[in-house]
N, C-alpha and C positions, 0 to 999 in steps of 0.2 A: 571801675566807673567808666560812663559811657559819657563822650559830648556830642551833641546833636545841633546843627544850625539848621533852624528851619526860614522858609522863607514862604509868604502867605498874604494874601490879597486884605483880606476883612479878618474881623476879631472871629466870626464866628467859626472860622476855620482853626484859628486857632484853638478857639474852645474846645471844640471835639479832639485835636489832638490831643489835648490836656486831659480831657475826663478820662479818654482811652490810656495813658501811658502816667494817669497819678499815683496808681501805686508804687511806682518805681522812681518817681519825679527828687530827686533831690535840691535841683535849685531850677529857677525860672528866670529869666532875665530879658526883658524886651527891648530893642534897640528904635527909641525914636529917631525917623527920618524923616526929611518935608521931602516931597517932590520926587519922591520916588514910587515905582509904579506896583513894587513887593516890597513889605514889610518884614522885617526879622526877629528872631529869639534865640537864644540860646540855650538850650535843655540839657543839664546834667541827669546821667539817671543812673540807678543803682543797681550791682546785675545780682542777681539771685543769689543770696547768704552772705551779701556785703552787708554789715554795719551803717546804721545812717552818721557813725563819727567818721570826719575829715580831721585828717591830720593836719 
């Protein structure tokens, strides 16, 4: 398993990340914040002949 923290201005940045890397998307988790200038998420992703069960 891979974790990713992205960090990104508007949704729709983050959209296109998502569409491009959902085959492999295991969890999605977005961190609301007020007053800051980037926004974040945190992408788990699955690497190639990993199972989608977590232990």
């Amino acid at each position: 398993m891979v974790k990713i923290k992205v960090s990104y201005q508007n949704a729709q940045e983050l959209d296109r990340l998502i569409q491009i890397l959902e085959p492999y998307i295991l969890s999605l988790k977005m961190v609301k914040q007020k007053d800051e200038r980037y926004l974040k998420a945190y992408i788990k992703l699955k690497l190639k002949g990993e199972s989608n069960n977590e232990i």
